[in-house]
N, C-alpha and C positions, 0 to 999 in steps of 0.2 A: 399362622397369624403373623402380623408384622412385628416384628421387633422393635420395630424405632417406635413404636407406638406403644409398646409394653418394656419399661424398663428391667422386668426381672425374667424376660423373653420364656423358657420353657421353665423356668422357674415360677412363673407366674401362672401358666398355661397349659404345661403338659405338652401333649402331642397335639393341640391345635382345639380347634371348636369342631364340636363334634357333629357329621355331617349323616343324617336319617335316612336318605336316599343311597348314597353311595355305600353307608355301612353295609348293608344289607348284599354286596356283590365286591367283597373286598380282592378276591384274584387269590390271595395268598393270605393264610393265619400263622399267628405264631401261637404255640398252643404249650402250656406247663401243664404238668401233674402232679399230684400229691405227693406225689417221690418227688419231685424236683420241687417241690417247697418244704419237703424234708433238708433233703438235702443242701439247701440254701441253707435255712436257720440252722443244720449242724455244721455249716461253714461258716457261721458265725459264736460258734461256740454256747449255743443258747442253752441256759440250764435248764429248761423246764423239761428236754429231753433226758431221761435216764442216763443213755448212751447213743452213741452214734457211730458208725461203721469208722473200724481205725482210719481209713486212707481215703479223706474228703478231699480233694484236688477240685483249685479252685478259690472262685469268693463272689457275693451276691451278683457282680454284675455279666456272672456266667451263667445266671437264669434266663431262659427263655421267653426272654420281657421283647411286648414290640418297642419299645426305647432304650435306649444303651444312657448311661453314665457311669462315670467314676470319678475319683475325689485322687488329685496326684496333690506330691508334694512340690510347696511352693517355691519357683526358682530351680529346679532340676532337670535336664531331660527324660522324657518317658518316652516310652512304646507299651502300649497298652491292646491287648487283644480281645475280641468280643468274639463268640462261637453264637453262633443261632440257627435253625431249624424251620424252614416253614413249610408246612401242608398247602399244595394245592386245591381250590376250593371253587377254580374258575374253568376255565375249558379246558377238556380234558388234554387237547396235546395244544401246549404254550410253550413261550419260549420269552423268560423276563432276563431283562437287561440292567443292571445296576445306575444308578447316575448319582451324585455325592455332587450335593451344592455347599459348599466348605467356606470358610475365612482364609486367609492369610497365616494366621500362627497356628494350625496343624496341618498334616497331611494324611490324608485317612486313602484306605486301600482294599478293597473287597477281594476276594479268595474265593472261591473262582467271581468273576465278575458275571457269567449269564447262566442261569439257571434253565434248563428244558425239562419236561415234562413229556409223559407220555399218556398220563389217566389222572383222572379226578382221586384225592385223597392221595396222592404219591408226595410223599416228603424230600427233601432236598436239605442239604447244610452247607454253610459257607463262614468265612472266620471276617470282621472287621478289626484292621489293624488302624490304629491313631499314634503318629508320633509326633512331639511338639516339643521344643529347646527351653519351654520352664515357661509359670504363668507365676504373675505376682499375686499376693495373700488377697484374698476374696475374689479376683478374678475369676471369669470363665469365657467357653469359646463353644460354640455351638455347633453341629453339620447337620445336613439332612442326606438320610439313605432312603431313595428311592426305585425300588424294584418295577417295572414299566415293560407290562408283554405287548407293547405298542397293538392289539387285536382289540377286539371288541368284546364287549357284555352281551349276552342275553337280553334283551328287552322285551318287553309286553305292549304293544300298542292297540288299546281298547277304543274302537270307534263304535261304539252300542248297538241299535239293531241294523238289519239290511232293511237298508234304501228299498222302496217297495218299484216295480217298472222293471224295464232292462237296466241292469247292472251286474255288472265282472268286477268281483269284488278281490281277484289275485291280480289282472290289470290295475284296477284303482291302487293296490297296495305296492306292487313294483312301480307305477308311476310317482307312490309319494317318497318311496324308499330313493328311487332317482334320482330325487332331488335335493336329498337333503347328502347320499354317499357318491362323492366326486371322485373318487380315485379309485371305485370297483364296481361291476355291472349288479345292480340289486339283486338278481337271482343270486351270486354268492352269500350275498348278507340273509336273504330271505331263510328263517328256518321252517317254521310253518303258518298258513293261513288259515283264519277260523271263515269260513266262507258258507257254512252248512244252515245254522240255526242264529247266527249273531255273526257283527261284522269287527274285525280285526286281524291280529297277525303279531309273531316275534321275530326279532331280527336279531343279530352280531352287530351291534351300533358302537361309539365310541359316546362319551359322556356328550359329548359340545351335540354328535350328532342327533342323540337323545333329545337333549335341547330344544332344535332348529325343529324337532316332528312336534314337540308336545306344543307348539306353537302355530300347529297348524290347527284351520277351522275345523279338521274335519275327525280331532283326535278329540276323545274324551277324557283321556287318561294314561300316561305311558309310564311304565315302572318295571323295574327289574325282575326278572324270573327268577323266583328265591325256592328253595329246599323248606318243602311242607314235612309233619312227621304224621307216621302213623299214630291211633289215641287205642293201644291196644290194651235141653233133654227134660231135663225137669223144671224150667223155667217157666215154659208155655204150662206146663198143669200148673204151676204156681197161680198163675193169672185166672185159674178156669178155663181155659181154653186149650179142651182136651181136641182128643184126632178128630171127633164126629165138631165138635163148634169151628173144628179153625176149616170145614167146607168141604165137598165133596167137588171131584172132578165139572168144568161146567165153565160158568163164570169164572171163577179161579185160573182156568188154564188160560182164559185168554189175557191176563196179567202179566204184565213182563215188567220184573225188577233190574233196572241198571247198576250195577256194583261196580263203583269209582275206590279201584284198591288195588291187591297185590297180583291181580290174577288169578285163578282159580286151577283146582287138578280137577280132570275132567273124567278122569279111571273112576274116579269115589262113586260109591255107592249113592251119597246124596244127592250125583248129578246124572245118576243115569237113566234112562228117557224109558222103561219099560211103561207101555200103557196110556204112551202120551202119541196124542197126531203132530200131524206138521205145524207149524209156527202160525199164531194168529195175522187172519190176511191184512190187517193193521201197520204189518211189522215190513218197516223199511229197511234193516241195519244188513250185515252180512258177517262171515265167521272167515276174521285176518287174524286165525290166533296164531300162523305165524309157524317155525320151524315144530313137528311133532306135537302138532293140535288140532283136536277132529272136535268139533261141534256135534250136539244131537238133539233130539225134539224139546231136552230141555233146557242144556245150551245151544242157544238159539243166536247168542250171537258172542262177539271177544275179537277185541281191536287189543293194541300192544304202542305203547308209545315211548320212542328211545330203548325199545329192548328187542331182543329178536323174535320173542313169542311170548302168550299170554299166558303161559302157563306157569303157575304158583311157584315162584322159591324161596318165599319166607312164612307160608300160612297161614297168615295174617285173611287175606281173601278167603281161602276156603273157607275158613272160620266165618267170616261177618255173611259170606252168600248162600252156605247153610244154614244160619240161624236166620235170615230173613226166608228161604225159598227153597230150601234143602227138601231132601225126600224124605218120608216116614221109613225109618233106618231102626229097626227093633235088635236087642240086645248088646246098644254101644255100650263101649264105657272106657275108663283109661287103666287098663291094669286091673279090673273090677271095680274102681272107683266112677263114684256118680252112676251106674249103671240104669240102662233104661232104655227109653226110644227116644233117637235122635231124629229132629225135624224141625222145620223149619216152622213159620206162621200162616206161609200157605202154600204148602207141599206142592201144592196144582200150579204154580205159577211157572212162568217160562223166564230165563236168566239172560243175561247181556253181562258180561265181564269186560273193562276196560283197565288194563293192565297201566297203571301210574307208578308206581311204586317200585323199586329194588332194594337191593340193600343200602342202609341209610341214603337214599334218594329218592323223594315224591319233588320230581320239577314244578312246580303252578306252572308252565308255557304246556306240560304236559296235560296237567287237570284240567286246563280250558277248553284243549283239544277233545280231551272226552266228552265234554258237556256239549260241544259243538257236534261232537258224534249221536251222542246217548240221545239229543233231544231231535233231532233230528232221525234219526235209528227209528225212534216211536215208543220209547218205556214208557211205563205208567207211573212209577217209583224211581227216584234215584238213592239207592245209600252210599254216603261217604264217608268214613272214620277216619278222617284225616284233617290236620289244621298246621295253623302258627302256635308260636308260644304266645301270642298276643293279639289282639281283634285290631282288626284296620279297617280302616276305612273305605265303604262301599267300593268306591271306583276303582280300589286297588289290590283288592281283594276278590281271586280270580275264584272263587267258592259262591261269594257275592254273588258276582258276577255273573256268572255258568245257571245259579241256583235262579236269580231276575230272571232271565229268558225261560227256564223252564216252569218256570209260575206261570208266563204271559203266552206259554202252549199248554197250561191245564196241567202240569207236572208236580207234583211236591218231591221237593227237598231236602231230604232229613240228613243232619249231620253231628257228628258227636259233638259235647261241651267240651271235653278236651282231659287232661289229668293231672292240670296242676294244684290243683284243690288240699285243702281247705281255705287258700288262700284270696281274700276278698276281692272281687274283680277282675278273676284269671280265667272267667270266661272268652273264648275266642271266635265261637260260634254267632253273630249278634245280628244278621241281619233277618229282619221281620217275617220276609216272606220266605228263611230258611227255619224248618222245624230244630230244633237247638236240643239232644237229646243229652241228660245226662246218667248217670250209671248208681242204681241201690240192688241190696239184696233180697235175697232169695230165702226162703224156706229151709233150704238146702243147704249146708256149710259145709266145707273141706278145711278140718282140722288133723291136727298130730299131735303125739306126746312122748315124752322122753321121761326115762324113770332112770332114777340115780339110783346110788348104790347105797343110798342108805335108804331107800323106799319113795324117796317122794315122787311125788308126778307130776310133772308140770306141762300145761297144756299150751302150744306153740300153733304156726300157722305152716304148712308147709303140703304138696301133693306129693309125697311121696307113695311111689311105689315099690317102695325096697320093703325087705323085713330080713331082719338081723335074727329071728326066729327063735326069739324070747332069751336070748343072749346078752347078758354085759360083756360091755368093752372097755377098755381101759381108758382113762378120758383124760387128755392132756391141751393147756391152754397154748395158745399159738407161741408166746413169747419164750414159751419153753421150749417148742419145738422148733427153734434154729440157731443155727450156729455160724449163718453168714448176718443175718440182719439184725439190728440193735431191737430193744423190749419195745417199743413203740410201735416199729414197722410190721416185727414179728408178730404183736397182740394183733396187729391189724388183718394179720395174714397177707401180706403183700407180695407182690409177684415173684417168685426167687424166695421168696426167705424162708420156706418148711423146708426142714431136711425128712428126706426118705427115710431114712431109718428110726427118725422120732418118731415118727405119724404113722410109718407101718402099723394096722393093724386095731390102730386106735380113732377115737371120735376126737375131733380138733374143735375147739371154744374160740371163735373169731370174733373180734371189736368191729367189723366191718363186713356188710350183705356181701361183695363183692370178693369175699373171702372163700364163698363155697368154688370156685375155680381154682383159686392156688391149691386147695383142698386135694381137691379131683388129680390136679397135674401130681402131686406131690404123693398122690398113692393111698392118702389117709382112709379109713374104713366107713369116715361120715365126719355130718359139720354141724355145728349149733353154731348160730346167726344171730344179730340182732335186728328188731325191727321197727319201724314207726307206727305201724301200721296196724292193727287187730283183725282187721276185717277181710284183708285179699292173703292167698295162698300164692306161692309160685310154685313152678316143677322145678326141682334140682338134680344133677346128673348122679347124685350119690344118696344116702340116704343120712338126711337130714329133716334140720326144721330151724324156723325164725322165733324168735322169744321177744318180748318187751323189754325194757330195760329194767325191772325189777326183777321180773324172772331170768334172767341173762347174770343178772348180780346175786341172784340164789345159787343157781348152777357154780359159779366164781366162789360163793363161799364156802361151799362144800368142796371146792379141789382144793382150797386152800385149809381143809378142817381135814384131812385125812391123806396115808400116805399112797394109799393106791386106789384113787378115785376110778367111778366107773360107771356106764350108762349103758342104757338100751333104748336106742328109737326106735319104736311102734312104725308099721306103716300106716299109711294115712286113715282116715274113718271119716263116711259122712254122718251129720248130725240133724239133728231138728232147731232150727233157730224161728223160734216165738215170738221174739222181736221185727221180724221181717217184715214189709219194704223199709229199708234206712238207706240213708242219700251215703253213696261210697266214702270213705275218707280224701281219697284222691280225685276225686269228681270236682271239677272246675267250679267254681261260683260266682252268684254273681254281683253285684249289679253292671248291669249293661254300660259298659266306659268308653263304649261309642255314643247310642241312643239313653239316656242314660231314664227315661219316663218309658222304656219297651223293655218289659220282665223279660232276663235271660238267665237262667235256660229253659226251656218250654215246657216240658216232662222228665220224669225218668222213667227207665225201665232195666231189668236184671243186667248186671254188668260185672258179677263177681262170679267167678267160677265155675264160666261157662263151657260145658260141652259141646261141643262144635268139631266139624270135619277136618281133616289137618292132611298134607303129603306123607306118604308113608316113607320118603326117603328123608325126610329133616328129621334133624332131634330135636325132641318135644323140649327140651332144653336150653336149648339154642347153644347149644356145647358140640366143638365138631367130638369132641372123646366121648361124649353119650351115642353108645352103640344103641339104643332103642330106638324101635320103630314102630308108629301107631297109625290107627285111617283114623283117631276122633282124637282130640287133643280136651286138656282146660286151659283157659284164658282169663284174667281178668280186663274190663279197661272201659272205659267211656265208647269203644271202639268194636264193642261187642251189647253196649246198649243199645249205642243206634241202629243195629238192624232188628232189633227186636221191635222200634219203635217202626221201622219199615214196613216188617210183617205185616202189624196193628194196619196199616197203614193202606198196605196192598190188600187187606182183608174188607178194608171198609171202600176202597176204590173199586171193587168188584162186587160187592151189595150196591153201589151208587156209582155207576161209569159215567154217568154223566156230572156228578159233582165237580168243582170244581179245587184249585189246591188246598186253597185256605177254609173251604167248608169243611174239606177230611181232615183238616190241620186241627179247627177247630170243636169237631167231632169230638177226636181226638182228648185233645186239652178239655171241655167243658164236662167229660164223663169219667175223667180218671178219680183215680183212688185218693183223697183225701190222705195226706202222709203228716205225723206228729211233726211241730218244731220244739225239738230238742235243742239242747246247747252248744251241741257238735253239729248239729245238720245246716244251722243257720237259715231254716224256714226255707221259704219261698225264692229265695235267694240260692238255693242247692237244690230245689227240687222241684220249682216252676209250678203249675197246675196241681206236681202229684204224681201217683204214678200210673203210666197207660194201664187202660182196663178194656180187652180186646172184646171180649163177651156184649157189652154194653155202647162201646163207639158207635157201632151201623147202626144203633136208634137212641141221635143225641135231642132227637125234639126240637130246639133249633138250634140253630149255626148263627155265629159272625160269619160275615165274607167281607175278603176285603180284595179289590179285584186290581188291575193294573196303574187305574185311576187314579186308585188310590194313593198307592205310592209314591205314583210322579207327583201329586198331591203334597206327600210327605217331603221330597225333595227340595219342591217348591219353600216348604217350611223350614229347610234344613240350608237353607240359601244356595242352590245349586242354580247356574245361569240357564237363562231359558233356550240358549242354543246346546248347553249341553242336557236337558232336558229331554228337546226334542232329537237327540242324534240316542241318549237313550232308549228313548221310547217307540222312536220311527217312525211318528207321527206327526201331527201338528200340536201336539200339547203347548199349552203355554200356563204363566201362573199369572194371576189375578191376586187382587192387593190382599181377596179374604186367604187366597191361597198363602200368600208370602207369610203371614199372620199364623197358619196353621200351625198347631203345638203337635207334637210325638204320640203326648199321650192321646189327642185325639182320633188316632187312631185305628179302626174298627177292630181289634183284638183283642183275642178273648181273656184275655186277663187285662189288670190294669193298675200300672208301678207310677209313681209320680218321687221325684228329689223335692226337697223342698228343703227352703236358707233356716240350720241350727237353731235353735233358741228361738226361734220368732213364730208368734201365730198364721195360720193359715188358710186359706178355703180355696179347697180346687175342685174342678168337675171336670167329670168322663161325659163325654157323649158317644151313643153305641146305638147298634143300631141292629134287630134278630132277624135271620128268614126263618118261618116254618116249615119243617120237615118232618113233622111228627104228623098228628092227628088235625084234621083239614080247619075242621072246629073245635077252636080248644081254648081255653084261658087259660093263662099264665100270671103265677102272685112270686110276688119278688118276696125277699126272708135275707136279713143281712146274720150271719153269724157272728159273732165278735167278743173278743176278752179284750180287745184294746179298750182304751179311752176317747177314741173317735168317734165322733157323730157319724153319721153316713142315713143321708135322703137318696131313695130311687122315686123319681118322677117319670110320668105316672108308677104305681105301684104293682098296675095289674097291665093284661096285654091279651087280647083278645082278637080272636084269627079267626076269618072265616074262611079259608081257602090255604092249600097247602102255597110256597113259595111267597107267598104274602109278606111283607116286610113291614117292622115295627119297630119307631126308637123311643130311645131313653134317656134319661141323662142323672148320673152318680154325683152329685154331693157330698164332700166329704170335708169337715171343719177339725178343726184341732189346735194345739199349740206348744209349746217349749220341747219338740224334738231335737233331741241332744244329738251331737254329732255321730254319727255311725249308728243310729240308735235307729230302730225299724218297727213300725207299726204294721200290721196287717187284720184282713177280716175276708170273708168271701161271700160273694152276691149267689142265689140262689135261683133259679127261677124254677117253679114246678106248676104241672098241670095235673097233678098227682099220678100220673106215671113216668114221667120225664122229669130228674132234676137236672138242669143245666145250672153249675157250677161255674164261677170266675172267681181268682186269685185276686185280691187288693192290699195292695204293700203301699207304702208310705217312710219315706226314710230320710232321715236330715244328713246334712253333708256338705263340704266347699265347694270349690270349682273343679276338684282334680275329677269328677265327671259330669259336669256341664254341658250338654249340646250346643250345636250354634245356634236354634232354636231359639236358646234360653237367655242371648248372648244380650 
């Protein structure tokens, strides 16, 4: 920012106005940790620390801050030295140059002045020196440190569908890159072309040349290629959908599910092809899994993108493409835990693996490339458990993006809500024509317990496979077990601070989850943990378990009531849990803070505790010191709902191959299970429709559809220009004034959320609109259910079909008044013909503008 224009320059302002595009592809982070915000406040002598490690060298402005200051004395010469650290976070092999735009009254000096690089995540240090001959009392003097790998970013350049005729769409893309990079031939910039199923392309651009393209007629949308995260047996009986429902060889086999994730291990039993033909003659894709990767009749296909082959090395994949398509695997389990038959939804289906992901890296230039693959390849399904921390906006949002064209080839796309949850509008999944899955439980629970030494037992969350074989052990808190690090660090258990000789032998009590690893390094015999959570287990390399914070402060009052405290942890047990389906605690929610009148998330289905296939060379721990090795793992995560909702998914696309996406979508969502709002679940807002009900989807009686039309429809309404309209659509679409006028909520989807302004009265209406897919002849009587205080009219009431596919609309009335801010009303529309109820979700929620559409504007 200008200074002459802000009198109290960073004083005012900080490091400038904060820029949303650029953020997002910074080249270089400067990153602190917990220990180094320790370590700060104990160099500043802060009492609220017990103690602090004798020999703090240093003072706050040796933190790992991306801004430097200090405070000298007035009138003095200083020399002033700053140390900092940053990760690279931009091309793997860089090379940044220092530049220092200074005043007059200092002189500042970088150590070393150019930083190189050789891989992504490689840290680098360098010291800033400032000396100046004395500043008068309230004076100051400012510089800017600028690190500049003079190269290019990643970019995304989205030009929507292909141009229909002759057209070369890697011509077209080196002619526009041509134009805009004058000092290198576009094939160097070029990194890949989406050419297959949709038209685009990423490049190595610099910011200005980013610029000059998004300015061109024929770009829809151009944005930085960011770092997506992954959202990571007895399930499918959960549902009712044992081995003989979920289908016999047939239909099924000519099913092909595309898994957008880690790769897959292709040895596993769940993937191995006994009893299956060759690949349905539908099937365009081919098997580039790349260095020691053999395809077979039921991987059928596995592309690899930025890695050298498609083969699993974080688990992640095997797990989500077993539980959507995996094979009937009798007597899995982990340790004997969960024990049972592992399988997929529809064992018969044939797989496509597209390898996005490594460790901490899912590219989006990556995941576009897939969907350019996958749709194109010929899936019927695509699953992907992968997102942002935050919903963007359609055009830029390469999930969107990928998921649009695969609707507008007859494809559904289901992707998980995500795990930031319970947290209000941290859904991230949001676009319409993407199925939005988020994650409840199961039947099924993986609990543990630990019995102190004076009898009690307290029941914890933890998959343990250890047993300590009915032994107490001697139980000692973390703070006690060290003799390098102060009571704080120690209680926490932090890296370095158990000594071996304390924890020999014994159970350690940690203030923090991330404690069971110092545990493990440190030797100790097991960990008690604390947790947030009640409801999800993890694996740990040792044998432990997680406690609440009441029970974590039981355990604490009993080493503190006796002189030689002592415990035994149980290994783990499954349970019967009677409350089951409840929306996860960590399950994303919503309302939709894109669309803010489109219910997100769409369904949920099991997502806690899930067995699934895993590499038998990773620890099921994610610990390299856990020597175990298993072919089935558990998992929790939003990342293991969605392929469950896939299965569902590919089960009902193989009863109806001709269906289209949004009629299996709404299949789907009109027959799911009805799920309680409780005060933790937060309704419909955590758990969309309900939860999938596989038995009952392939005869939902009728369908919403809502077809391509539609949306460009919605776009129209959502103010998108009609050139960019039609480069999405690749058509001649255009919008017309009733088009410009369309509201979200009208929609054709099968649920139906409206915002509406706090305190004031209301009246909105749904208009919607049914095909028949049930019985040829049949009427249909509408039934509102309701505890709210809303009126709600269905005009007409009833719907009467005389032929299957026949189409019938309606329109929802719904009055009200004084919704308090954040306050939520809901009820559900019915329709039945006394063997078909088709079910919709209706929410109602007061609120400001922090989710307003443009719609609404």
């Amino acid at each position: 920012m200008n200074t002459a224009k802000h009198a109290d320059a960073e004083f005012g302002y900080g490091a400038g106005h904060i820029n949303p595009i650029k953020a997002v592809d910074p080249g270089l982070v400067y990153e602190a940790t917990r220990d180094d915000y320790i370590r700060m406040l104990c160099s500043m002598n802060n009492t609220h620390f017990s103690k602090c490690p004798q020999h703090i060298e240093g003072s706050p402005k040796d933190l790992n801050y991306p801004s430097m200051a200090v405070r000298v004395e007035e009138n003095r010469a200083f020399t002033v030295k700053f140390p900092r650290t940053v990760r690279n976070v931009g091309l793997a092999k860089s090379s940044y140059k220092s530049n220092i735009t200074t005043g007059s009254q200092i002189n500042v000096m970088v150590e070393p002045s150019i930083l190189s690089f050789k891989s992504v995540d490689e840290r680098q240090s360098f010291v800033v020196t400032v000396a100046g001959k004395g500043l008068p009392a309230n004076s100051m003097v400012s510089s800017t440190l600028v690190w500049n790998d003079g190269t290019h970013s990643e970019y995304i350049v989205y030009m929507g569908s292909l141009p229909e005729g002759e057209y070369s769409p890697l011509s077209h893309h080196l002619s526009l890159l041509q134009e805009v990079v004058k000092d290198s031939s576009s094939e160097n910039v070029l990194v890949r072309s989406y050419k297959r199923s949709f038209n685009g392309f990423s490049a190595k651009l610099t910011s200005e040349e980013a610029q000059k393209l998004a300015s061109k007629k024929e770009v829809v949308s151009i944005f930085p290629s960011t770092t997506l995260q992954l959202q990571t047996t007895r399930s499918w009986d959960f549902m009712g959908f044992n081995v003989t429902a979920s289908g016999k060889r047939g239909t099924h086999s000519d099913i092909i599910v595309g898994v957008i994730d880690t790769g897959i291990w292709p040895e596993s039993e769940s993937f191995n092809d006994d009893g299956f033909g060759p690949p349905p003659r539908k099937w365009r894709g081919a098997c580039e899994g790349g260095e020691n990767f053999t395809c077979n009749n039921k991987i059928i296909g596995a592309r690899h993108y930025s890695f050298s082959s498609a083969r699993d090395d974080l688990g992640h994949g095997s797990h989500t493409a077993s539980t959507a398509a995996g094979n009937i695997v009798k007597k899995a389990s982990f340790y004997g835990l969960a024990q049972g038959t592992a399988r997929g939804g529809v064992p018969s289906a044939r797989i496509s693996a597209y390898k996005v992901c490594g460790p901490g890296s899912c590219q989006s230039s990556d995941i576009l490339s897939a969907f350019d693959d996958a749709i194109a390849d010929g899936v019927d399904i695509i699953t992907i458990s992968i997102g942002g921390n935050q919903a963007q906006e359609f055009d830029i949002d390469v999930i969107a993006i990928g998921g649009f064209h695969s609707m507008a080839k007859g494809i559904l796309t289901l992707q998980s809500a995500g795990n930031d949850g319970p947290v209000s509008g941290s859904v991230a999944s949001v676009a319409p024509w993407i199925f939005t899955v988020a994650a409840s439980s199961m039947d099924r629970r993986i609990i543990d317990k630990v019995v102190l030494g004076n009898g009690k037992t307290l029941v914890g969350n933890s998959v343990n496979s250890f047993s300590l074989k009915g032994k107490k052990f001697p139980l000692i808190y973390g703070k006690s077990a060290s003799r390098e690090c102060k009571h704080l660090e120690a209680s926490l258990c932090f890296s370095g601070c158990l000594d071996r000789a304390l924890v020999k032998g014994k159970i350690v009590v940690c203030d923090d989850v991330n404690g069971r690893t110092e545990a493990k390094r440190a030797g100790a015999l097991g960990a008690i943990l604390p947790t947030s959570f009640e409801d999800i287990s993890f694996i740990l390399p040792l044998p432990g378990l997680s406690l609440t914070e009441d029970k974590l402060n039981a355990v604490k009052s009993y080493l503190n009531s006796t002189k030689k405290p002592s415990a035994n942890i149980l290994k783990s047990e499954a349970i019967k849990d009677n409350a089951a389906p409840e929306v996860a605690s960590f399950s994303s929610r919503g309302p939709n803070p894109i669309i803010s009148d489109i219910l997100k998330p769409d369904a949920s289905a099991p997502g806690i505790d899930i067995l699934a296939a895993f590499p038998p060379v990773l620890s099921p721990a994610d610990d390299p010191s856990d020597k175990r090795h298993v072919k089935y793992s558990v998992m929790s995560g939003t990342s293991m709902a969605c392929p469950h909702a896939a299965g569902v998914a590919a089960h009902v696309k193989a009863a109806h191959p001709d269906w289209s996406a949004s009629a299996i979508k709404s299949a789907i969502m009109t027959t799911a299970w009805p799920m309680n709002v409780t005060e933790r679940s937060e309704g419909e807002f955590a758990f969309g429709s309900g939860h999938v009900n596989p038995v009952t989807a392939t005869h939902p009686g009728l369908v919403y559809e809502t077809q391509k039309s539609d949306y460009i429809q919605l776009f129209c309404g959502l103010g998108y220009s009609a050139e960019k309209i039609r480069q999405i659509s690749g058509d001649n679409s255009s919008c017309s004034k009733a088009a410009r006028n369309t509201l979200p909520r009208d929609l054709n989807y099968p649920s139906m959320a409206a915002k509406v302004a706090a305190e004031e009265s209301f009246t909105i209406k749904f208009h919607r609109t049914v095909t028949n897919v049930g019985n040829a002849n049949s009427t249909y009587k509408a039934k509102i259910f309701s505890r709210s205080s809303l009126k709600i009219k269905v005009v007409p009431g009833a719907l009467s079909f005389k032929s299957l596919k026949e189409k019938k609309s309606f329109a929802v009335t719904i009055v009200g008044r004084g919704l308090t801010y954040n306050s939520t009303l809901s009820a559900s529309l019915v329709w039945s013909d006394g063997s078909h109820s088709v079910r919709s979700p209706i929410v109602v929620y007061g609120g400001g503008d922090e989710f307003t559409t443009p719609s609404a504007l």
